[in-house]
TORKOL-4160 file (C-alpha; in steps of 0.2 Angstrom, whole numbers, padded with zeros to 4 digits, m for minus):
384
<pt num="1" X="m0076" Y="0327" Z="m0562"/>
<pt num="2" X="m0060" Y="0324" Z="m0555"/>
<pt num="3" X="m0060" Y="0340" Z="m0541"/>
<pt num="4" X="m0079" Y="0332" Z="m0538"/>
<pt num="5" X="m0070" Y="0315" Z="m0535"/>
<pt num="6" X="m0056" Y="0322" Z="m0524"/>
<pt num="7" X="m0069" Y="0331" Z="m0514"/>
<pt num="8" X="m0081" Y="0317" Z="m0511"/>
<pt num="9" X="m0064" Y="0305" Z="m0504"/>
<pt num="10" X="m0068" Y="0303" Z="m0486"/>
<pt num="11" X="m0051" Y="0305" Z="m0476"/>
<pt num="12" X="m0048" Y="0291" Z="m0463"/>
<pt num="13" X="m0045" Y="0298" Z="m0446"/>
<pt num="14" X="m0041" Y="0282" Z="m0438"/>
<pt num="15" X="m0027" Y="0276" Z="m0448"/>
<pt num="16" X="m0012" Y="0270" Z="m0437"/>
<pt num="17" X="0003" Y="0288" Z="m0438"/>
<pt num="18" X="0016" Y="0285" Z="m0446"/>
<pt num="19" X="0010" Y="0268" Z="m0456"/>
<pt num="20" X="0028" Y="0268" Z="m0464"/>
<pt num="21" X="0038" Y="0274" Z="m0447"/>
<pt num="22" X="0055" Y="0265" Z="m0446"/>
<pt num="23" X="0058" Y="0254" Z="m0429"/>
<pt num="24" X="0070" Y="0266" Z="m0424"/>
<pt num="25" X="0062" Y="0280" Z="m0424"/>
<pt num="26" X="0048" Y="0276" Z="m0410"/>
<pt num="27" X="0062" Y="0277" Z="m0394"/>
<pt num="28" X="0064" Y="0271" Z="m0380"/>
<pt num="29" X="0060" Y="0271" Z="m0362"/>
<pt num="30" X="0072" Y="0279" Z="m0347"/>
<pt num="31" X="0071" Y="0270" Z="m0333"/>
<pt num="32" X="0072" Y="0282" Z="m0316"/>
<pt num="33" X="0065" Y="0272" Z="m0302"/>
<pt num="34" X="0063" Y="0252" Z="m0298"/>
<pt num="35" X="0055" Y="0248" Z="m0284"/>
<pt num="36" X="0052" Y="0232" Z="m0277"/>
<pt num="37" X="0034" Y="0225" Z="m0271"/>
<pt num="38" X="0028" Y="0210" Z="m0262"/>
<pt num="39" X="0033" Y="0194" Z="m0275"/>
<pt num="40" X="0034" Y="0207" Z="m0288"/>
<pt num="41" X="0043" Y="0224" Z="m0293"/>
<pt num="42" X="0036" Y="0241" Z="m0299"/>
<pt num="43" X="0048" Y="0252" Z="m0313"/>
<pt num="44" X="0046" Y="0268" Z="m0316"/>
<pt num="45" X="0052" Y="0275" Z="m0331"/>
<pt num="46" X="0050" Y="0293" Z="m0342"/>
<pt num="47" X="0039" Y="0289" Z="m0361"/>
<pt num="48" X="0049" Y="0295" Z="m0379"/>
<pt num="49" X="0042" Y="0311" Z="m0389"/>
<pt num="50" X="0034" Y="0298" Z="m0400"/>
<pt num="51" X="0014" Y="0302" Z="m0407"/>
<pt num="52" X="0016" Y="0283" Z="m0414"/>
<pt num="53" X="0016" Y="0276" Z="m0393"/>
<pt num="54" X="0004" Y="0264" Z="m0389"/>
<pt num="55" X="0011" Y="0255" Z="m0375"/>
<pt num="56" X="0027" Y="0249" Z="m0365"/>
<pt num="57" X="0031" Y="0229" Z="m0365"/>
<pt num="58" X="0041" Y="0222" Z="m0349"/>
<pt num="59" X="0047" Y="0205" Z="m0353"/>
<pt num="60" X="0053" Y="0196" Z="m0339"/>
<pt num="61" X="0053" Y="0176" Z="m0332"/>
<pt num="62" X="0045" Y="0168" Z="m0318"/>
<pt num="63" X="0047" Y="0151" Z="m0309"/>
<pt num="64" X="0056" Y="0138" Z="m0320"/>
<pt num="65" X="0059" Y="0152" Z="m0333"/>
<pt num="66" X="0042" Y="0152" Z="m0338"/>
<pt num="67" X="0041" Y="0169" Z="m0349"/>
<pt num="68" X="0030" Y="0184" Z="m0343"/>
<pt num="69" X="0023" Y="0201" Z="m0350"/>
<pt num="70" X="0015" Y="0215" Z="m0341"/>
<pt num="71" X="0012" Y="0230" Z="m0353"/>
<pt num="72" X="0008" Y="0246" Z="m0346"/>
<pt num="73" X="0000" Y="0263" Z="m0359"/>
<pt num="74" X="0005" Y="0276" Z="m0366"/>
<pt num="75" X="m0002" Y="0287" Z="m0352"/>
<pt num="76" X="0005" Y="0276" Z="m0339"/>
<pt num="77" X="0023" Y="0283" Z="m0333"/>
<pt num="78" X="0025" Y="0264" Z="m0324"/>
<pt num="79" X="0024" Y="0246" Z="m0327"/>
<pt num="80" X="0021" Y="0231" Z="m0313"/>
<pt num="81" X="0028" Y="0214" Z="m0313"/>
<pt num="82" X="0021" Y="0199" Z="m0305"/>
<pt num="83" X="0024" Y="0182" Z="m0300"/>
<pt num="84" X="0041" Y="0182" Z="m0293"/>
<pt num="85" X="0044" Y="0167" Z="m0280"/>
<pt num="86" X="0057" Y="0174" Z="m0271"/>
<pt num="87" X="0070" Y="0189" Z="m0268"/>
<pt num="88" X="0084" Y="0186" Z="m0281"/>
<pt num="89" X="0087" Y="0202" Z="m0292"/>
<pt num="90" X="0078" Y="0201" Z="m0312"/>
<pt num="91" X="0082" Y="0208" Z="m0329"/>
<pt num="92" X="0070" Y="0215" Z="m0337"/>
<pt num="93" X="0067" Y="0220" Z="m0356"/>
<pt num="94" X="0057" Y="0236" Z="m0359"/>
<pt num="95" X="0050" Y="0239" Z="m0375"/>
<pt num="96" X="0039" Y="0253" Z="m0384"/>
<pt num="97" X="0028" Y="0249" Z="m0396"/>
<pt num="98" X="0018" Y="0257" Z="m0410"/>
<pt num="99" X="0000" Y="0255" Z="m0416"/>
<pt num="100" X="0004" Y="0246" Z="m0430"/>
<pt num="101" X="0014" Y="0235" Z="m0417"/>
<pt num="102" X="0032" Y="0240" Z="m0423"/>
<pt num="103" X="0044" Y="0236" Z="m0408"/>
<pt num="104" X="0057" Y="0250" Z="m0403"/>
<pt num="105" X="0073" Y="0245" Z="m0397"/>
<pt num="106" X="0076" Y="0236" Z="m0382"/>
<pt num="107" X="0080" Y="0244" Z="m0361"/>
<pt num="108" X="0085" Y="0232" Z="m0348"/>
<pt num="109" X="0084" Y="0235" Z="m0331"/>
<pt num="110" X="0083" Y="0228" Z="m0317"/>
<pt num="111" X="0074" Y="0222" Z="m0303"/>
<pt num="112" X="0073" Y="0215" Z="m0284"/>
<pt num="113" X="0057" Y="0209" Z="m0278"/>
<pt num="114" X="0051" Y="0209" Z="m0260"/>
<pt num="115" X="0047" Y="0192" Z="m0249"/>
<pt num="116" X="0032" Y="0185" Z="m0261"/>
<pt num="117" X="0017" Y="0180" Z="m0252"/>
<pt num="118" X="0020" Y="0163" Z="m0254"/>
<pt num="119" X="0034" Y="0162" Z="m0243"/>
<pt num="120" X="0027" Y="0175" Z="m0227"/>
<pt num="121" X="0011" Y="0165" Z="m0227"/>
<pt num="122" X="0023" Y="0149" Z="m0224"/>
<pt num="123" X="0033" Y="0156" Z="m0213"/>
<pt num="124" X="0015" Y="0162" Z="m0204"/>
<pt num="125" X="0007" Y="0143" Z="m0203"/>
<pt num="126" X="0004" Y="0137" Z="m0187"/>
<pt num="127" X="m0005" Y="0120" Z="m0185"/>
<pt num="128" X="m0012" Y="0108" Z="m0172"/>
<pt num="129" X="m0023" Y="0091" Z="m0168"/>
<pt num="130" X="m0042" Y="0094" Z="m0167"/>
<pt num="131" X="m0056" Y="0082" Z="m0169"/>
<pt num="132" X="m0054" Y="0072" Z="m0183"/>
<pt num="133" X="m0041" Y="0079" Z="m0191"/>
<pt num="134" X="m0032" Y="0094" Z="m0188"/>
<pt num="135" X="m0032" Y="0114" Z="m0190"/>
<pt num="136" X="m0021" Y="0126" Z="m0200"/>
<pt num="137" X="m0019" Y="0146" Z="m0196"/>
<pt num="138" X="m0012" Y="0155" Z="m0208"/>
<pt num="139" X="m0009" Y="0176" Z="m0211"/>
<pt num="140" X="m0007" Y="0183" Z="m0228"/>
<pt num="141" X="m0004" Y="0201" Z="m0225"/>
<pt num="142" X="0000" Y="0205" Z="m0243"/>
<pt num="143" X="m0018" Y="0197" Z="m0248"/>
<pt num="144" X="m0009" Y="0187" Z="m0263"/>
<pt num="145" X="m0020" Y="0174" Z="m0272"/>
<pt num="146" X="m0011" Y="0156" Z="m0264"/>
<pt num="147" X="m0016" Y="0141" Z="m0261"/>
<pt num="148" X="m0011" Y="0131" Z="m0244"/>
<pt num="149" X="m0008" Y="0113" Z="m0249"/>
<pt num="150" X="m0010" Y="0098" Z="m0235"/>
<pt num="151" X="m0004" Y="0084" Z="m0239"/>
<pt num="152" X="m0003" Y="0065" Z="m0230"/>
<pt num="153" X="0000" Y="0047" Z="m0235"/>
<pt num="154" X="m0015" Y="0035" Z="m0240"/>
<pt num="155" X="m0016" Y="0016" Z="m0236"/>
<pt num="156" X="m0003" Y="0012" Z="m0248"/>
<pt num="157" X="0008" Y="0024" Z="m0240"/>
<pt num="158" X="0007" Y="0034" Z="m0254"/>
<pt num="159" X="0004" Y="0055" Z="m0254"/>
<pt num="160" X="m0011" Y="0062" Z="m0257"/>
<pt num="161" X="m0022" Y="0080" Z="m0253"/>
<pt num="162" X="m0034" Y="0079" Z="m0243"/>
<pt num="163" X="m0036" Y="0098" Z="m0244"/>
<pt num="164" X="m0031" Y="0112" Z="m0255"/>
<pt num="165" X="m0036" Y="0129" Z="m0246"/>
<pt num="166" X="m0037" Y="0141" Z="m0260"/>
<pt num="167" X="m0037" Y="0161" Z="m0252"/>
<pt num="168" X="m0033" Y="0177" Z="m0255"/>
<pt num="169" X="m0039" Y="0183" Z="m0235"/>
<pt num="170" X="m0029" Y="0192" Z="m0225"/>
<pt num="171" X="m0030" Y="0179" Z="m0213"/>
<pt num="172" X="m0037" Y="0162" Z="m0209"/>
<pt num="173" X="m0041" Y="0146" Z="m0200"/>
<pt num="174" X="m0046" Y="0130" Z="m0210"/>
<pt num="175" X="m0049" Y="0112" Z="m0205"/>
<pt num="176" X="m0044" Y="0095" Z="m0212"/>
<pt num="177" X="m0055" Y="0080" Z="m0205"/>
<pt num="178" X="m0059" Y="0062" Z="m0208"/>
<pt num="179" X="m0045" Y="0055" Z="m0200"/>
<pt num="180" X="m0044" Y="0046" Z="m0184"/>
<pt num="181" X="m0036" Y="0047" Z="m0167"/>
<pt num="182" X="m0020" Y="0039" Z="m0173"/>
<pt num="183" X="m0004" Y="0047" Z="m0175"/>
<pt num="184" X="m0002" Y="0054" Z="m0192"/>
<pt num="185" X="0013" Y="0065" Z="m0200"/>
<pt num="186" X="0004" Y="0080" Z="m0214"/>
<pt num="187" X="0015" Y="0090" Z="m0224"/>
<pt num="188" X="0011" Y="0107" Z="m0228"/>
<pt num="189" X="0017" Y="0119" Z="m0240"/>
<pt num="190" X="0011" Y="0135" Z="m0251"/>
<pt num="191" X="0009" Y="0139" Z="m0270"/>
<pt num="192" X="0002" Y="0156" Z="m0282"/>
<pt num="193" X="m0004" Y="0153" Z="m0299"/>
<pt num="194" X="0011" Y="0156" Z="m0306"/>
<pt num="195" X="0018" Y="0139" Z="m0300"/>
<pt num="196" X="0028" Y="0146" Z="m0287"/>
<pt num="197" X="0031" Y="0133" Z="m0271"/>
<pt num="198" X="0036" Y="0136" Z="m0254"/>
<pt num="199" X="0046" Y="0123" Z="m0243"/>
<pt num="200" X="0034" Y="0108" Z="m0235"/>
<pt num="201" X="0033" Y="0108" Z="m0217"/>
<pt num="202" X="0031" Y="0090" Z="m0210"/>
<pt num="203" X="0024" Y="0088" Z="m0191"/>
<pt num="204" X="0016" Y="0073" Z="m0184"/>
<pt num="205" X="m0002" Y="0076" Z="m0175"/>
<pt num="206" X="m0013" Y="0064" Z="m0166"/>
<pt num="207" X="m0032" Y="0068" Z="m0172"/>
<pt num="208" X="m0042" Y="0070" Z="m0156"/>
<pt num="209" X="m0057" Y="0057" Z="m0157"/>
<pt num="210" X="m0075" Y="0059" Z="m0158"/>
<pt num="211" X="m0094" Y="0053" Z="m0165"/>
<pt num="212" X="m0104" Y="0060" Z="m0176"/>
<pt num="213" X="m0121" Y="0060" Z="m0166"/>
<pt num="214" X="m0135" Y="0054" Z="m0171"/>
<pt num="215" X="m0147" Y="0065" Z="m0179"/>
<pt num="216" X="m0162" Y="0053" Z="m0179"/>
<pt num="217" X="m0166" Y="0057" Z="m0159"/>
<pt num="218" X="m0163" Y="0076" Z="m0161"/>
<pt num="219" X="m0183" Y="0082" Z="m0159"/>
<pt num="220" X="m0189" Y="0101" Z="m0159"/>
<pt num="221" X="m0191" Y="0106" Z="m0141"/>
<pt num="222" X="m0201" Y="0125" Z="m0142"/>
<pt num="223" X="m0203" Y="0132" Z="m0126"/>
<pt num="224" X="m0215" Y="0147" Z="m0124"/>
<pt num="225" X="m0203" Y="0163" Z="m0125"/>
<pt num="226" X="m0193" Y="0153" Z="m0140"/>
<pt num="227" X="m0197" Y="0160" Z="m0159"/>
<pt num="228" X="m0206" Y="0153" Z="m0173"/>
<pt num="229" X="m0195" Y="0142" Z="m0186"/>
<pt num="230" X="m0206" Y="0137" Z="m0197"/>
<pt num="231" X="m0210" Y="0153" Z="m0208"/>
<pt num="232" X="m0210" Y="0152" Z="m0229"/>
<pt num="233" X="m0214" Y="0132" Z="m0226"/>
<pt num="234" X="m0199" Y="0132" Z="m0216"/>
<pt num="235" X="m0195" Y="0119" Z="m0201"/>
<pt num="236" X="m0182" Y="0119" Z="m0188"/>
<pt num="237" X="m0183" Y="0098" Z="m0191"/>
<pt num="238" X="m0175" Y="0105" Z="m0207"/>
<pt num="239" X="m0159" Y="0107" Z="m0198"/>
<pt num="240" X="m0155" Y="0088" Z="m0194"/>
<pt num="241" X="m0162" Y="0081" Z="m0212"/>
<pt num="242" X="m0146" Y="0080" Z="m0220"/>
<pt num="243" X="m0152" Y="0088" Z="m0235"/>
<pt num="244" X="m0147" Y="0103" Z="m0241"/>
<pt num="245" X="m0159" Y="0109" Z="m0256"/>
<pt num="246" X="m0162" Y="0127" Z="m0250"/>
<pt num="247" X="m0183" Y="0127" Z="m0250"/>
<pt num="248" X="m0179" Y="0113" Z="m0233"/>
<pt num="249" X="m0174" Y="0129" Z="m0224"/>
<pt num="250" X="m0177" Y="0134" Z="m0205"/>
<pt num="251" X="m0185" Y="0153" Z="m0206"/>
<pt num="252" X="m0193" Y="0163" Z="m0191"/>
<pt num="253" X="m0210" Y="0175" Z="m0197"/>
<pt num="254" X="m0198" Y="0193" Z="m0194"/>
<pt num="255" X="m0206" Y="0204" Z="m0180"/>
<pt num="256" X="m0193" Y="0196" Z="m0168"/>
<pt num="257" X="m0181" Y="0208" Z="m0158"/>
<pt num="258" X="m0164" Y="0203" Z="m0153"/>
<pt num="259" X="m0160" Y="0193" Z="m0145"/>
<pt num="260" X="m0168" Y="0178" Z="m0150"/>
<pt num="261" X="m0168" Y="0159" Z="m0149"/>
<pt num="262" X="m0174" Y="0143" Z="m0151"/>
<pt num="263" X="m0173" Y="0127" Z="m0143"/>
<pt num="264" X="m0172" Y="0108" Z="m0149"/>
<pt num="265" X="m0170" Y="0090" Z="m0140"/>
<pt num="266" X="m0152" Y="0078" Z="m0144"/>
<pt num="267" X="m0160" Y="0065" Z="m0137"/>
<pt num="268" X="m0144" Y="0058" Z="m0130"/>
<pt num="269" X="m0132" Y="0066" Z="m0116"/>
<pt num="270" X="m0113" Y="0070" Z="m0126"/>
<pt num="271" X="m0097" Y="0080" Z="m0121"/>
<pt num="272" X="m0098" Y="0090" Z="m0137"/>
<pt num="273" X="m0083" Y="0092" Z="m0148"/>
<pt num="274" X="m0087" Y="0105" Z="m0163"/>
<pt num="275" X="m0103" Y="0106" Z="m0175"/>
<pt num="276" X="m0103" Y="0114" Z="m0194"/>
<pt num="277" X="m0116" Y="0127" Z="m0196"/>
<pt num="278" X="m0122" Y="0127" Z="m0213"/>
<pt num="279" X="m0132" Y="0143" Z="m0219"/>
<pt num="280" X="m0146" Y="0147" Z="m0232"/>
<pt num="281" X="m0140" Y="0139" Z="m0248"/>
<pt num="282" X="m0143" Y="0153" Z="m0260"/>
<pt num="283" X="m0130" Y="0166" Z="m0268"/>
<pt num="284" X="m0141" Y="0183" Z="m0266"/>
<pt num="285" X="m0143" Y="0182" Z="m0247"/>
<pt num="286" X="m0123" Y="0176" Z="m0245"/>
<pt num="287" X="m0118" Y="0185" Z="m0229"/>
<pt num="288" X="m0133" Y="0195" Z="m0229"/>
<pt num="289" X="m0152" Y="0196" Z="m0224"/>
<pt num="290" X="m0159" Y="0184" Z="m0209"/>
<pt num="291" X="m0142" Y="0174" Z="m0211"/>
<pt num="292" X="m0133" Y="0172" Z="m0190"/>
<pt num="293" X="m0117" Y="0184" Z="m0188"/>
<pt num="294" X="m0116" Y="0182" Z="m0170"/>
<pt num="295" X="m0125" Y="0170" Z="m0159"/>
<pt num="296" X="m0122" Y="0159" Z="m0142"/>
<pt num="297" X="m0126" Y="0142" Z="m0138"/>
<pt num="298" X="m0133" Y="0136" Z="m0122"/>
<pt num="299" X="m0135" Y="0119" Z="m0117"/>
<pt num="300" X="m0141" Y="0109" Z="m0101"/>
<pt num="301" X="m0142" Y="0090" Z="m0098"/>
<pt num="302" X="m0158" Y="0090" Z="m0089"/>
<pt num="303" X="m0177" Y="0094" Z="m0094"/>
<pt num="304" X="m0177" Y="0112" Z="m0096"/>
<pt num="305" X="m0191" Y="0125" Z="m0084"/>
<pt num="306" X="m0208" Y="0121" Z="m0094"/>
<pt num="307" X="m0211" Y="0142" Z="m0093"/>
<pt num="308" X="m0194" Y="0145" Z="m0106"/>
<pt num="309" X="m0183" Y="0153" Z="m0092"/>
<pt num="310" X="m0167" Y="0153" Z="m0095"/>
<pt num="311" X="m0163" Y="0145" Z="m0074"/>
<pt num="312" X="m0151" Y="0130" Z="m0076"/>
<pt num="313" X="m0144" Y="0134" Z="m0092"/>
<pt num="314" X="m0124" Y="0136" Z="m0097"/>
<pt num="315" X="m0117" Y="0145" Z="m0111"/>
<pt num="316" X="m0105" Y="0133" Z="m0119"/>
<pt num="317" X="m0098" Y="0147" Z="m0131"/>
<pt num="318" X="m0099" Y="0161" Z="m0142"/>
<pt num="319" X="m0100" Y="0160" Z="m0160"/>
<pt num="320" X="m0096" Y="0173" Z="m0174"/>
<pt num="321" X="m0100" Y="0171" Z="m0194"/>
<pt num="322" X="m0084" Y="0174" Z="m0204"/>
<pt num="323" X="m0081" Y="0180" Z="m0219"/>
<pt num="324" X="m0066" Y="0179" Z="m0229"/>
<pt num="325" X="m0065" Y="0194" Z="m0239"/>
<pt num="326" X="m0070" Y="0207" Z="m0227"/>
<pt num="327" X="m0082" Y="0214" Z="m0239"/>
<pt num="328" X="m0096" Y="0225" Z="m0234"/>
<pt num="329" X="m0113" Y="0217" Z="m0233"/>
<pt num="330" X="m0120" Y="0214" Z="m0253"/>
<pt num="331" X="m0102" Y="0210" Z="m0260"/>
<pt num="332" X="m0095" Y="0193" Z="m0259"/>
<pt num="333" X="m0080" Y="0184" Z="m0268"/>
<pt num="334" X="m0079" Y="0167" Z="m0275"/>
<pt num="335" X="m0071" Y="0162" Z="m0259"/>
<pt num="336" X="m0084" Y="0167" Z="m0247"/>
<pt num="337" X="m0098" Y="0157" Z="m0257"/>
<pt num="338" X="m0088" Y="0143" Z="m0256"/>
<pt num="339" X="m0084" Y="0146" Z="m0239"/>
<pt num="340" X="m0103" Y="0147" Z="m0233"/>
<pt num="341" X="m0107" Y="0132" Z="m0248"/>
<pt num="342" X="m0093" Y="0122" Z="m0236"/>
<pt num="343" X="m0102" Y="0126" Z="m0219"/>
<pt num="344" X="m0093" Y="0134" Z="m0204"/>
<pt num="345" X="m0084" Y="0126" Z="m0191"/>
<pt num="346" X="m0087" Y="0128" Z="m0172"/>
<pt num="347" X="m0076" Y="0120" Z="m0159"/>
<pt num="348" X="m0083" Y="0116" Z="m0141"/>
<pt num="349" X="m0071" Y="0123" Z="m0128"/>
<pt num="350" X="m0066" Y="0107" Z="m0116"/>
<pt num="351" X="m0073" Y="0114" Z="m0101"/>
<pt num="352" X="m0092" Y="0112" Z="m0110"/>
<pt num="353" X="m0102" Y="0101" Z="m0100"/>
<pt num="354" X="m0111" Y="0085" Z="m0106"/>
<pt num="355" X="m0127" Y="0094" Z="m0110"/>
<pt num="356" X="m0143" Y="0087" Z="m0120"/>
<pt num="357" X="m0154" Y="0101" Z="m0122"/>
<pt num="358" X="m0148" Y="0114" Z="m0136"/>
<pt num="359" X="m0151" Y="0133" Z="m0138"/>
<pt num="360" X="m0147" Y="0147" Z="m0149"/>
<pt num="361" X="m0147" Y="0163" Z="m0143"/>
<pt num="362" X="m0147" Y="0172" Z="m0160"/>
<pt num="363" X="m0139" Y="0192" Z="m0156"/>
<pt num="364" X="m0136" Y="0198" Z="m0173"/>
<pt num="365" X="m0139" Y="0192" Z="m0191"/>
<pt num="366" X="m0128" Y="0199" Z="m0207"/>
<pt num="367" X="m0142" Y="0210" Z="m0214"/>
<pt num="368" X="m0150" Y="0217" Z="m0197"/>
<pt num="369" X="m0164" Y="0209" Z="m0201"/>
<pt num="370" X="m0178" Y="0204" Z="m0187"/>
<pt num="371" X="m0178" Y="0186" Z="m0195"/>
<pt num="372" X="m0167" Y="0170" Z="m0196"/>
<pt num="373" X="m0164" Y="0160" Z="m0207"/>
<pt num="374" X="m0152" Y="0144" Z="m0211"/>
<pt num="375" X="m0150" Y="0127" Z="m0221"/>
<pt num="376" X="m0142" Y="0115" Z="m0206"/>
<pt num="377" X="m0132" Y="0112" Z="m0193"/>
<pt num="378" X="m0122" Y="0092" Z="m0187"/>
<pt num="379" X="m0116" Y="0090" Z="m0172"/>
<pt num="380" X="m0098" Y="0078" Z="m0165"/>
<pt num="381" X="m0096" Y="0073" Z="m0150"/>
<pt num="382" X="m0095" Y="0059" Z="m0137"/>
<pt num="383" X="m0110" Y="0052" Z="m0130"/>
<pt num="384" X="m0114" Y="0046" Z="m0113"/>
């Protein structure tokens, strides 16, 4: 009975080795190579003779000594850091640890990071006045995950955000509105999510002025040659509603080739500043399918030629979808869905002539599609 018993006992293959292994007999690391990366720092190192390995520990801190671990596996011969907000040399604590978590004795090393993206995307800003506000350019070479912070005082003189620009794009422009043509002093400055801060820069701009028109007096004006906009229960007096639920959508029928356009009426004569261009409002065709990539706007102030000829018009200026990730078409971040949720921005050159009549010439949409679609478009200006 008892060689039966001894023979049934199921051995356990996935006990941890070495369930009784001393701590000093795991080992340590040797460190043969640091190397410094944007914000952070890369060290290579060669693993013990140990069967009992699981993984390495760094131990390291970041911002206001706020304590950090990257942990790397026993089949990685490196670890990386993160989160560094600036270039001073680090200690760091290397550790092996078992797989019954035992920790082996501690290697230090250090480490010196390279410029961390917060401080080459400050150094990159570059800002300006623009209708209503102003704009913001910014390059992030490194593509870190920052956030660009504008601040500005309130009518209790008292600071506040008006905008916090969350990105991780290579580069950018973003706007900050609502303000008017007054002079007015924003600070700047950049931060990462491990509550690193850059320095604020502080510049005093003078909003250029303008109106939102009125959409009430926008009409449809189709002319013969223009396409269809009211496909799928769609309706190109969609546009100006102000609503945004996405079955209120303009959509041509498809068939189209490009290019393609379509004509509407402001009812009013204005020197055009910007408009946002807001399109379809749904996740799955994000940067994709009848959605515009690039498009030109025409305008003219008087009645345009009954037979749809394009005599008398003037192209006020190119436009160009952008995306922020740079993601080929069916893959989209967080930040381009709330990039298109937010609409993009357009800006009238100042040459543009007062016009009244409105048309897009539709080149290209984002899925090659022979159809358009969109949510809404508002127009700023300054009407005659």
């Amino acid at each position: 009975m008892a060689l039966g018993t001894a023979g049934c006992k199921e051995e356990n293959h996935l006990h941890p080795w070495g369930e009784g292994t001393l701590v000093g007999d795991l080992g340590q690391v040797v460190v043969t190579q640091t190397e410094g990366i944007p914000g952070g720092a890369v060290i290579h190192y060669e693993l013990p003779d140990s069967k009992d390995l699981l993984y390495v520990k760094a131990l390291y801190t970041v911002g206001q000594d706020t304590p950090m671990e990257a942990r790397a596996s026993r089949y990685d011969h490196s670890v990386t850091l993160e989160g560094f907000g600036d270039t001073a040399p680090r200690e760091v604590s290397l550790y092996c640890v078992d797989k019954m978590e035992h920790v082996g004795p501690c290697v230090t090393t250090q480490v010196t990071p390279l410029t961390p993206p917060i401080q080459t995307v400050f150094n990159s800003l570059d800002a300006g006045a623009t209708f209503g506000g102003i704009y913001v350019d910014f390059k992030n070479e490194d593509k870190g995950d920052i956030a660009i912070h504008v601040q500005t005082e309130d009518e209790q003189h008292f600071l506040y955000e008006p905008m916090v620009h969350y990105t991780s794009a290579e580069s950018g422009r973003f706007f900050v509105r609502g303000f008017t043509a007054e002079p007015r002093t924003f600070g700047i400055y950049v931060t990462d999510r491990w509550g690193n801060r850059s320095e604020t820069f502080s510049e005093s701009y003078v909003p250029f002025a303008e109106t939102l028109l009125d959409k009430s007096k926008f009409a449809v004006y189709k002319l013969p040659n223009d396409i269809d906009c009211d496909a799928w229960a769609g309706n190109l007096a969609y546009a100006w509603n102000d609503d945004f639920t996405p079955e209120l959508f303009v959509h041509s029928p498809g068939g189209d080739t490009f290019p393609m356009w379509f004509t509407f009426d402001m009812g009013q004569v204005a020197k055009l500043s910007r408009y946002k261009f807001y399109h379809l409002f749904r996740e799955d065709y994000a940067f994709q399918r009848g959605n515009l990539k690039t498009w030109e706007v025409w305008g003219r102030s008087d009645t345009p030629p009954s037979d749809g000829s394009w005599d008398g018009w003037i192209k006020l200026m190119d436009c160009s979808s952008h995306k922020p990730s740079g993601l080929p078409v069916g893959e989209i971040t967080g930040e381009d869905w709330e990039y298109l949720k937010a609409g993009e921005d357009f800006e009238f050159p100042p040459e543009a002539p007062a016009v009244r009549y409105i048309r897009f010439k539709v080149l290209e949409t984002w899925g090659g599609d022979d159809f358009i679609h969109f949510t809404e478009f508002t127009f700023w200006g300054n009407p005659e």
